[in-house]
ZAKE-747122 format. One line per field, with one value per residue (C-alpha): residue number from 1; x, y, z. Coordinates in Angstrom, 3 decimals. Layout:
BEGIN
i (NUM|...) .
xx (X|...) .
yy (Y|...) .
zz (Z|...) .
***
This chain:
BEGIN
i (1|2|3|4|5|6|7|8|9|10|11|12|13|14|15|16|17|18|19|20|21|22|23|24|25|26|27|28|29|30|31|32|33|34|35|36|37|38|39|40|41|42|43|44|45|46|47|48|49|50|51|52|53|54|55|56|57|58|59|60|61|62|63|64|65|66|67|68|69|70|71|72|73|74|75|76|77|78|79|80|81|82|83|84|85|86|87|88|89|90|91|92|93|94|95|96|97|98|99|100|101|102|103|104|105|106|107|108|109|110|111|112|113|114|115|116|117|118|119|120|121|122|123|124|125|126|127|128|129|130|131|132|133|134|135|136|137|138|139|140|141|142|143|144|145|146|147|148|149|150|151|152|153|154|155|156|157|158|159|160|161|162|163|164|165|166|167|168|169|170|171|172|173|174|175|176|177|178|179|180|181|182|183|184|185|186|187|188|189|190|191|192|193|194|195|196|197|198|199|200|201|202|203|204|205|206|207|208|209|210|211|212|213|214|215|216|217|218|219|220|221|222|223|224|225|226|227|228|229|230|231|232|233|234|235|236|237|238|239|240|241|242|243|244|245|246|247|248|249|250|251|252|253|254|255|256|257|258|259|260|261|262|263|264|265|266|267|268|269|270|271|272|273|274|275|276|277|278|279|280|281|282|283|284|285|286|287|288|289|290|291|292|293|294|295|296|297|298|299|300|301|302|303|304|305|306|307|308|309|310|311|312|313|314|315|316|317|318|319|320|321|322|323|324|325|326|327|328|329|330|331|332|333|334|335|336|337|338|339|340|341|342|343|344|345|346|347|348|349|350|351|352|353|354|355|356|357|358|359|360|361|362|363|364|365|366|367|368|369|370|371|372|373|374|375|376|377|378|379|380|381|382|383|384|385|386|387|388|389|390|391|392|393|394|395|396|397|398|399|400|401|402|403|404|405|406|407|408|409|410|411|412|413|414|415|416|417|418|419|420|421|422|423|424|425|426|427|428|429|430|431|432|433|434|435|436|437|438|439|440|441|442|443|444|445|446|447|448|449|450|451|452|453|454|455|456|457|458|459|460|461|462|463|464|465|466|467|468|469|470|471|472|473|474|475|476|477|478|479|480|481|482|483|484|485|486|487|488|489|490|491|492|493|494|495|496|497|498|499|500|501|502|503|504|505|506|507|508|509|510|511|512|513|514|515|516|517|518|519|520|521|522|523|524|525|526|527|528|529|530|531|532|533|534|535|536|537|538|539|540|541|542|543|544) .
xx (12.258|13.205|16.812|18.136|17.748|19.421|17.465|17.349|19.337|17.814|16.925|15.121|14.435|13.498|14.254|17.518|17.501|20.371|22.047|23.553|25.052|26.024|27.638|25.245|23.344|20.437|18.602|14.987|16.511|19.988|23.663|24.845|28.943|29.726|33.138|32.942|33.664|31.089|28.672|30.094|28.872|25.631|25.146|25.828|23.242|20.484|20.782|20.577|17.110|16.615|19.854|22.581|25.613|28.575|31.793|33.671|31.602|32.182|36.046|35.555|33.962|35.552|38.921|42.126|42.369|45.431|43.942|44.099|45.332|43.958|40.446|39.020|39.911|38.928|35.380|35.220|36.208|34.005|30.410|31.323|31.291|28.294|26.316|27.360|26.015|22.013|22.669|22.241|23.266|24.385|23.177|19.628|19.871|17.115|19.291|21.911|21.820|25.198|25.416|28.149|31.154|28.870|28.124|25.147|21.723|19.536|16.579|14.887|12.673|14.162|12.561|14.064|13.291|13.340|14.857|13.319|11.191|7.497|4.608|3.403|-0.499|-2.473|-6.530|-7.457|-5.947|-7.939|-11.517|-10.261|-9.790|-12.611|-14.763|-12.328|-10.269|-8.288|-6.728|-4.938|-2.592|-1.756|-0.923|2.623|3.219|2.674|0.492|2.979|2.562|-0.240|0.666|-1.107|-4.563|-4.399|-1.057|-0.523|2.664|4.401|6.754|7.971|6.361|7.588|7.354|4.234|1.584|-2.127|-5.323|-5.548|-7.291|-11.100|-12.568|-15.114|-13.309|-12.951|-9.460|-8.435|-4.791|-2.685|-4.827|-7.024|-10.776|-12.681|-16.227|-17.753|-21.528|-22.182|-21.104|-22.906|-20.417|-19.141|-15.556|-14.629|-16.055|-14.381|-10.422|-10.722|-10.325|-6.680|-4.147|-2.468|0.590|3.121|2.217|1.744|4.953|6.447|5.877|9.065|8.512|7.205|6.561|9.530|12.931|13.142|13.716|16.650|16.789|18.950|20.841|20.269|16.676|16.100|18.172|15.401|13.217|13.943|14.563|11.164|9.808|11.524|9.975|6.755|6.226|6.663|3.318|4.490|3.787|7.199|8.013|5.688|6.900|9.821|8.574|7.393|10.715|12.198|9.592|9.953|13.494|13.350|10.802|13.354|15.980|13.796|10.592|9.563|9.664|6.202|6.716|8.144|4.613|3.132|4.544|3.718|0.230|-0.309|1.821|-1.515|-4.085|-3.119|-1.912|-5.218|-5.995|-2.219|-1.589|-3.274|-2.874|-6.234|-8.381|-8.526|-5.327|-3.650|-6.446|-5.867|-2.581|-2.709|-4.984|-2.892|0.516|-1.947|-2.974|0.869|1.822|-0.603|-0.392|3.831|3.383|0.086|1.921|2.917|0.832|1.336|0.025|-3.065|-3.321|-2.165|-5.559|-7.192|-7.222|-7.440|-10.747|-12.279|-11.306|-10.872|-13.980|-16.209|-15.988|-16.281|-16.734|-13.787|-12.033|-12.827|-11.419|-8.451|-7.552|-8.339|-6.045|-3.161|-3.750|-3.640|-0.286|1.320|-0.108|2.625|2.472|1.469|0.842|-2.217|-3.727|-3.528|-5.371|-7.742|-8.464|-9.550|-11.886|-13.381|-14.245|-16.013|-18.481|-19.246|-17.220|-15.322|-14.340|-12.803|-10.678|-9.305|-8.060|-6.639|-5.300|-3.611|-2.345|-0.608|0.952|2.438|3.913|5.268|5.443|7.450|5.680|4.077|1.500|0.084|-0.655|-2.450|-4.440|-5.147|-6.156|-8.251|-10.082|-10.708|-12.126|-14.555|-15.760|-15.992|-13.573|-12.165|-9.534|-8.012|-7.829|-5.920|-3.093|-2.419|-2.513|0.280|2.408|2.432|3.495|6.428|7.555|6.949|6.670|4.602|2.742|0.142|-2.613|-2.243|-2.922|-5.954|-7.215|-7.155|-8.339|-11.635|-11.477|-11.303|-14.082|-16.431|-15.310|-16.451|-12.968|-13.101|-10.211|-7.813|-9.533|-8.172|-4.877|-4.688|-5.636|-3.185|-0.186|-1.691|-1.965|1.524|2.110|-0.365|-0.471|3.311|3.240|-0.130|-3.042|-4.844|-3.185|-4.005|-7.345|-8.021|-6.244|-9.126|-11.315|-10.249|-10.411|-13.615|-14.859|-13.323|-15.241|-18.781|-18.762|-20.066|-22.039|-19.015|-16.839|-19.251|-19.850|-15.993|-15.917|-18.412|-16.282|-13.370|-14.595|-15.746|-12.370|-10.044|-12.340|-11.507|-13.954|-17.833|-17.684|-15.934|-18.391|-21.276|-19.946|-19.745|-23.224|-24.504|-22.910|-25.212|-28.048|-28.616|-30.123|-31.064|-27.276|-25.618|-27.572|-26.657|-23.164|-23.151|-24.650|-21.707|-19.005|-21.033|-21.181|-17.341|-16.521|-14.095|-12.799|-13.896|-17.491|-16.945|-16.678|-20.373|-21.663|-19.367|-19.338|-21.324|-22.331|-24.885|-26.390|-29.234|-29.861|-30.259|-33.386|-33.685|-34.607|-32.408|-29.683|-30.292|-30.231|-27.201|-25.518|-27.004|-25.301|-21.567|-22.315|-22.717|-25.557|-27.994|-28.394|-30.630|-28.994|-25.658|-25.812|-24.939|-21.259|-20.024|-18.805|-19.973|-17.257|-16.737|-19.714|-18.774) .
yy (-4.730|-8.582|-9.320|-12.106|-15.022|-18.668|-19.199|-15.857|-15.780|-13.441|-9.337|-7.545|-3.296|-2.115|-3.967|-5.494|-8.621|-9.717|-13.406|-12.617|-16.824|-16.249|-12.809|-11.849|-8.767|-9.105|-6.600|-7.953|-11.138|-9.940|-10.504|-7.120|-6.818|-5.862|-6.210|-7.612|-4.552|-2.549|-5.280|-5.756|-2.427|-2.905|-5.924|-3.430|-0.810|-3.393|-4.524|-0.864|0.592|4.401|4.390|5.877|3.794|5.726|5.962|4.899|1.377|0.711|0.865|-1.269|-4.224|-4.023|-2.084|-4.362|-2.215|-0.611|0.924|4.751|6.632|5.172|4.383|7.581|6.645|3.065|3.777|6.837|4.732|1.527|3.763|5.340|1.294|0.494|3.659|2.782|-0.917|0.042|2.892|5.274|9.333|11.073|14.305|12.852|9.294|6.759|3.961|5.636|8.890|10.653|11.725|14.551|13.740|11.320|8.677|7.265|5.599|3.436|4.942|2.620|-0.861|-3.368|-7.205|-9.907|-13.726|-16.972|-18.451|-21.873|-22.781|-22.204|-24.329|-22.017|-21.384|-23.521|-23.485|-25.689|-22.818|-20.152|-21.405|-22.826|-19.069|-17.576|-19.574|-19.027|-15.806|-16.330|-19.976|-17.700|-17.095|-20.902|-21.104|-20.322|-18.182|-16.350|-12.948|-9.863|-8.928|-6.404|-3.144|-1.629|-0.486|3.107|3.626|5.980|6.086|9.371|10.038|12.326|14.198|13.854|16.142|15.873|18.171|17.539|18.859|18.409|15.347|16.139|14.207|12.811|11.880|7.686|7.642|5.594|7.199|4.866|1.595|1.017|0.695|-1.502|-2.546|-5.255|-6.888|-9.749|-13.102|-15.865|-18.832|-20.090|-19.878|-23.160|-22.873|-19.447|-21.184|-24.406|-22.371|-21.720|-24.212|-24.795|-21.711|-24.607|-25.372|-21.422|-20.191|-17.547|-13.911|-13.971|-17.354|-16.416|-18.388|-19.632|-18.190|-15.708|-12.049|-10.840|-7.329|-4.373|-4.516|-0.396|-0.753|-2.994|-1.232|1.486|-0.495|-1.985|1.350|2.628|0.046|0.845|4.627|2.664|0.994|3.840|5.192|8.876|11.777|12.840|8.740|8.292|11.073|9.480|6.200|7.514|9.129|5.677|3.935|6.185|6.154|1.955|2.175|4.653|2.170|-1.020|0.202|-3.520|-3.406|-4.881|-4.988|-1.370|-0.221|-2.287|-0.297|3.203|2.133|0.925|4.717|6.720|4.474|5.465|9.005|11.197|9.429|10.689|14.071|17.127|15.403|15.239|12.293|11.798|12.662|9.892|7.798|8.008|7.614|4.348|3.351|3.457|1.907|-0.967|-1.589|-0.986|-3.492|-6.517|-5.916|-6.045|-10.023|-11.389|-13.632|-10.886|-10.961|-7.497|-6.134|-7.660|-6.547|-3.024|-3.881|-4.616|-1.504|0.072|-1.213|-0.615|2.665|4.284|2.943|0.859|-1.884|-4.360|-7.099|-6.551|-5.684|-9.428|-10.951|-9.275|-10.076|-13.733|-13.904|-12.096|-14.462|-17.419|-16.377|-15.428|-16.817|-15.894|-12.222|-10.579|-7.564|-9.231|-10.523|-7.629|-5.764|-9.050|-8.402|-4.665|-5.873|-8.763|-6.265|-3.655|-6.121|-7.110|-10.367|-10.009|-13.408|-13.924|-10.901|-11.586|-14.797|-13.269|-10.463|-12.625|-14.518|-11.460|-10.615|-14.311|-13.692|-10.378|-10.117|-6.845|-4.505|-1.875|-1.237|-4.582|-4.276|-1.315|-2.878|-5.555|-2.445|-1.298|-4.774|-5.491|-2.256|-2.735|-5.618|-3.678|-5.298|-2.592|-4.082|-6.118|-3.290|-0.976|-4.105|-4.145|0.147|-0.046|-3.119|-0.505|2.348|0.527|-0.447|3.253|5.621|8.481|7.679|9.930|7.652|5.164|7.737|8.855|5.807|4.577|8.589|6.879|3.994|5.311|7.981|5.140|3.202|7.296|7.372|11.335|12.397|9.908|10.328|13.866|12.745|10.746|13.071|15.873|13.217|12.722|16.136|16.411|14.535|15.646|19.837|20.542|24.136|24.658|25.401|22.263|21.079|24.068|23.974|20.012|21.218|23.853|21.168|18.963|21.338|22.549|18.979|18.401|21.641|21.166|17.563|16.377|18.827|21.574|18.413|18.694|22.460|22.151|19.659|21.414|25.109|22.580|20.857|24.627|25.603|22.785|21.805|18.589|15.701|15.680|12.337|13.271|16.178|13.451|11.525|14.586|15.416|11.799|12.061|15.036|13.421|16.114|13.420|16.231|17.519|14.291|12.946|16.243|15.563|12.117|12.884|15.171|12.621|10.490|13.216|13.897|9.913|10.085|6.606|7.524|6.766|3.441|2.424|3.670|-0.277|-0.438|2.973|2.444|6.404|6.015|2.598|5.274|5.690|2.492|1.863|5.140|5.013|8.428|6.600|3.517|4.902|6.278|3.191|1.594|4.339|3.129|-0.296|-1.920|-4.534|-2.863|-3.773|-2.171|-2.619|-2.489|-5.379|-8.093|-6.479|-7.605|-11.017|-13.477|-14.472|-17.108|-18.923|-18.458) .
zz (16.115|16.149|16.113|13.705|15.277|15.111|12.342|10.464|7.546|5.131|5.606|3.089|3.070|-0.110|-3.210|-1.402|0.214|2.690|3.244|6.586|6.408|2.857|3.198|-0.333|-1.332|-4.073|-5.293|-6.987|-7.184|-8.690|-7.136|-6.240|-6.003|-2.611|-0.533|2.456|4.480|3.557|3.756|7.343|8.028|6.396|9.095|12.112|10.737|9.645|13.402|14.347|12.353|13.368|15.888|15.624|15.233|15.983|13.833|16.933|17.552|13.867|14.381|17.433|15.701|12.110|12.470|14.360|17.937|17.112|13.870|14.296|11.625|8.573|9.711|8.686|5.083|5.514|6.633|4.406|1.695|2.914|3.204|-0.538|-1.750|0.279|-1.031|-4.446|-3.733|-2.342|-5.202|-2.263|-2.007|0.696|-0.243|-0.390|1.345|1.112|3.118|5.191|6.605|8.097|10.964|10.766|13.642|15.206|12.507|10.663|11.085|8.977|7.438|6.220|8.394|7.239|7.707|9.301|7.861|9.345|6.436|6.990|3.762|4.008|2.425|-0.419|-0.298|-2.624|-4.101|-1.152|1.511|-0.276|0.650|3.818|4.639|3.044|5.172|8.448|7.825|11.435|9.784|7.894|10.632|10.403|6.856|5.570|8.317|11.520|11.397|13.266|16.059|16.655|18.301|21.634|20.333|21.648|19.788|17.227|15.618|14.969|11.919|9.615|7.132|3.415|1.304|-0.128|-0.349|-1.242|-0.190|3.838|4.876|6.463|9.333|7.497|4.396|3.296|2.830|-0.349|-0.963|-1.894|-2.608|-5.238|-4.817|-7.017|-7.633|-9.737|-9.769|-7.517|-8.878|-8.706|-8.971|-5.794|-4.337|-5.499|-8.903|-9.301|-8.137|-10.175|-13.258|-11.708|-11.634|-8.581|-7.314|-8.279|-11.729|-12.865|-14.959|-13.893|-14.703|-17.353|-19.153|-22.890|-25.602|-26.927|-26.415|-23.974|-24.827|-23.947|-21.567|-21.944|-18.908|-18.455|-19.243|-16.468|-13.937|-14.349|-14.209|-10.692|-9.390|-10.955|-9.036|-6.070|-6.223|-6.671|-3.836|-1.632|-2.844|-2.291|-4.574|-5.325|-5.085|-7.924|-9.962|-10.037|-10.580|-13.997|-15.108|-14.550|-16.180|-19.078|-19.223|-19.656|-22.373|-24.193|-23.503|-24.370|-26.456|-26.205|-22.692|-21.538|-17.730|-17.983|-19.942|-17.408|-14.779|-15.925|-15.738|-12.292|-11.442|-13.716|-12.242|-8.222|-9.026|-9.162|-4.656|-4.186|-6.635|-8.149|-11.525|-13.360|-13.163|-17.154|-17.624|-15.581|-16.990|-20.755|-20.168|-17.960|-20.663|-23.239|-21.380|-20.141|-23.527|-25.397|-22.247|-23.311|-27.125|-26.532|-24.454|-23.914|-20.829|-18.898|-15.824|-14.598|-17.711|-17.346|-14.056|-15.078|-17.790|-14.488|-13.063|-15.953|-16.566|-12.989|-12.865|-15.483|-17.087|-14.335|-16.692|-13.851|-16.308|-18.431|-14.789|-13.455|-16.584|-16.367|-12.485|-13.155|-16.202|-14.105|-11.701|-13.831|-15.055|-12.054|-8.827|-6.923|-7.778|-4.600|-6.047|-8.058|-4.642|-3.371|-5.757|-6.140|-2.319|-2.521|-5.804|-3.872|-1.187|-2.638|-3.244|0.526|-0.429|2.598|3.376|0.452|-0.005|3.853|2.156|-0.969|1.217|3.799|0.669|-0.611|2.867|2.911|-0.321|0.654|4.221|3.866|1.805|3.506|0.962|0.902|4.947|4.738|2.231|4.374|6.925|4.349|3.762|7.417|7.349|4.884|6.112|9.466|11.763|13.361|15.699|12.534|10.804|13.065|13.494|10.025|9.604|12.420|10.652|7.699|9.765|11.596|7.846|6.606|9.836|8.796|5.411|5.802|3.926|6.688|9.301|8.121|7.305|11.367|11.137|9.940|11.790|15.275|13.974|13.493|16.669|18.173|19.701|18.208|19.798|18.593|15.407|15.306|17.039|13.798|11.345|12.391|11.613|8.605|7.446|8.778|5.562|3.665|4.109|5.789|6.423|5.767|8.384|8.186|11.836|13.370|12.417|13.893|16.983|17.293|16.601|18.880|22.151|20.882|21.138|24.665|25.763|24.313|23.187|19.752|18.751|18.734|17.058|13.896|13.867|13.338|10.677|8.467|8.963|7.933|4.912|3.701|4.287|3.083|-0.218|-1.488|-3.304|-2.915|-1.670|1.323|1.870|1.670|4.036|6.549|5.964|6.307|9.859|10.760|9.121|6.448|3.858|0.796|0.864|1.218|-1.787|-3.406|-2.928|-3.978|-7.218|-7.787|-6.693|-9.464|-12.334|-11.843|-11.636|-8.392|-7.518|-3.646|-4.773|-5.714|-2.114|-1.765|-1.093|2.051|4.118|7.041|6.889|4.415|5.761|7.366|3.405|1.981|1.442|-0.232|-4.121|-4.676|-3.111|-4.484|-8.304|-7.487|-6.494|-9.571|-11.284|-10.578|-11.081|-7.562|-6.023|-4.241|-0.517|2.064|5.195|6.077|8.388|5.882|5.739|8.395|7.857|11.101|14.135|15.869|17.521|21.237) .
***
């Protein structure tokens, strides 16, 4: 973990940023009252991520040495403040965790900033990256620092439970995958629509006077968001109640409508809840969302995804990212989603750009780098891919999407048994208690005793075991080469409309199938360009 430097002012975890010079806590850009005190304390523990920092040091650096007696209340009293500040519990922390007779620890990974201003991306940046994606590195920022390849990082398992991640499975949990027909306008002729980042108003500016908030509904709002980024089941459960809660406070609340639609569109890759369920419902707060301020970007984006996938409208879908775009290009949030619809398309280039834009915007969300995991991935650059899956990791140790998703990686790389290593933290997160561990274990010694062929014998007892979408099941069989059931399968991920499907154009598995009219119908089916080798993916390196 870096250590404020010289030049680091600012730390951010969560919603909460940190002015370290200025002595200031904001949360989502708001000035939280905090005594100095407890925000001394909050220093020592934002230093400290994941230690222990004992009651005793505490007195040591903020108590006068010949404080004794009344430093139990002081710090007692000074953690109840800070607690009430991050709006933290310590019956269910999110921030601080107690230690009992020992102390406490910070939970969360927080971010430190060099506080020294940074050149904002513009329109010419954009193509100067889709044509070199590595310049990116050079433009309002420097890329982190990648982690040891073989590394896998462990974590704890929320409480979540789903159905147990399988081997052969494209992981999408947690990101949104999009598709839309080729376009034939060229990078620059698609960005000169958009004005410059500079000249864009900002997410809140509205026609005329602005509307003023209830102060309640938008303190549930923020902490809706705050649920929402974590990308969790229970998280987004949550999410909703506070997004619901704001709308009951506000009904004109167009962000909050906003909100509750991005939570429907991502809940059917992260919880049992019904695919047309979440859908109409995303549908309609999308729509209420728009109809309540036409200028609110996130509602068009919330229209967005609406329109990819809930209805493969990849038409509608493009018009909707460009408008969100045009109204908010700082809204990293809308690159990021412009990224993962760029790439579905075999556009790699440019959604590295609009990826790498997002992560510049918000260096600290987790979310956004294992998007960018998922984009290098699709575009088949492996080791890209597993830097930014372990950026997200060391932001949210053990988010079991993440894990399975270098799961797949390191599965096409054929480095099986770190593929299972993988997959057995994921289901850690995914199926806690359940047998799906147990069963990859068996897996993986069977595969160090009789090689591949025991390693799929395996897979197949596990995918009849652990049931989950027909996609993933294709994907298995297109491994073994069994063309009639993979088709079979697809065909069924296509009559019941899964988002994993949509990510058919990409997946190396089924590059053996190509050429294939079945399997071509099929992709004409969802909506995507046709292409009969898998080759043209992979967007060209360096000349060396």
């Amino acid at each position: 973990m870096e250590r404020p430097g010289p030049k680091t002012k600012l730390v951010r975890f969560g919603l909460f940023e940190a002015d370290l010079n200025g002595r200031s806590l904001n949360k989502d850009g708001l000035r939280i009252r905090i005594q100095e005190q407890p925000f001394q304390i909050l220093v020592l523990l934002l230093e400290r991520p994941g230690e222990v920092v004992t009651r005793e040091s505490i007195r040591q650096q903020l108590w006068p040495a010949d404080t004794y007696v009344a430093f139990d209340d002081g710090l007692n009293t000074a953690m109840k403040k800070l607690r009430l500040a991050l709006g933290d519990s310590s019956d269910n922390p999110r921030f601080i965790e107690t230690i009992p007779r020992r102390g406490y620890r910070f939970l969360a990974s927080p971010v430190f900033v060099d506080a020294s201003p940074k050149r904002t991306p513009v329109l010419s940046d954009i193509d100067a990256i889709a044509r070199e994606p590595r310049l990116a590195n050079t433009i309002g920022g420097v890329a982190p620092e990648p982690f040891a390849p073989e590394t896998v990082m462990p974590g704890p398992a929320p409480n979540a439970r789903s159905r147990p991640i399988m081997m052969a499975g494209v992981v999408v949990a947690a990101v949104s995958l999009v598709a839309i027909a080729v376009w034939t306008t060229s990078t620059l002729e698609r960005h000169s629509r958009l004005p410059a980042a500079s000249t864009l108003p900002s997410q809140d500016t509205r026609p005329g006077q602005k509307r003023m908030l209830s102060p309640r509904a938008h303190e549930e709002f923020l902490q809706a968001r705050n649920y929402w980024k974590q990308r969790t089941a229970e998280a987004l459960s949550k999410a909703v109640d506070h997004y619901n809660l704001a709308i009951e406070l506000d009904p004109n609340y167009a962000e909050a409508y906003a909100g509750l639609a991005n939570c429907y569109v991502v809940m059917p890759l992260l919880t049992t809840v019904p695919i047309e369920t979440s859908y109409t419902k995303a549908r309609g707060s999308a729509a209420r969302a728009v109809q309540l301020d036409d200028s609110v970007a996130q509602a068009h984006l919330a229209a967005a995804e609406v329109d990819f996938y809930g209805d493969w409208d990849f038409v509608a879908a493009e018009k909707e990212f460009g408008r969100a775009i045009e109204l908010d290009a700082n809204d990293a949030q809308a690159h990021q989603w412009y990224a993962e619809f760029l790439s579905i398309t075999g556009r790699h280039r440019e959604a590295i750009a609009q990826i790498h834009i997002a992560e510049q915007l918000d260096p600290s969300s987790m979310i956004i780098h294992h998007q960018a995991g998922q984009v290098f991935r699709e575009a088949r650059m492996y080791p890209e891919a597993l830097e930014e899956y372990r950026t997200a990791l060391m932001m949210q140790p053990g988010f079991g999407p993440t894990y399975a998703a270098i799961g797949v990686v390191y599965r096409r790389q054929e480095r099986y048994r770190e593929s299972l290593e993988a997959l057995e933290q994921a289901n850690l997160y995914w199926d806690p208690g359940g047998t799906a561990v147990q069963d990859l274990q068996r897996i993986a010694a069977s595969y160090a005793a009789s090689g591949k062929p025991a390693l799929f014998r395996g897979l197949l007892q596990y995918d009849q075991k652990h049931k989950g979408p027909a996609y993933d099941s294709a994907i298995l069989h297109a491994l073994i080469r069994n063309d009639a059931q993979t088709l079979q399968l697809l065909e069924k991920a296509l009559a019941d409309r899964r988002p994993e499907i949509l990510n058919i154009g990409n997946d190396p598995e089924f590059d053996s199938l190509r050429k294939n009219p079945h399997f071509q119908e099929i992709v004409k089916a969802v909506g995507l360009p046709i292409t009969t080798s898998g080759e043209n993916l992979e967007p060209p390196r360096e000349n060396t």
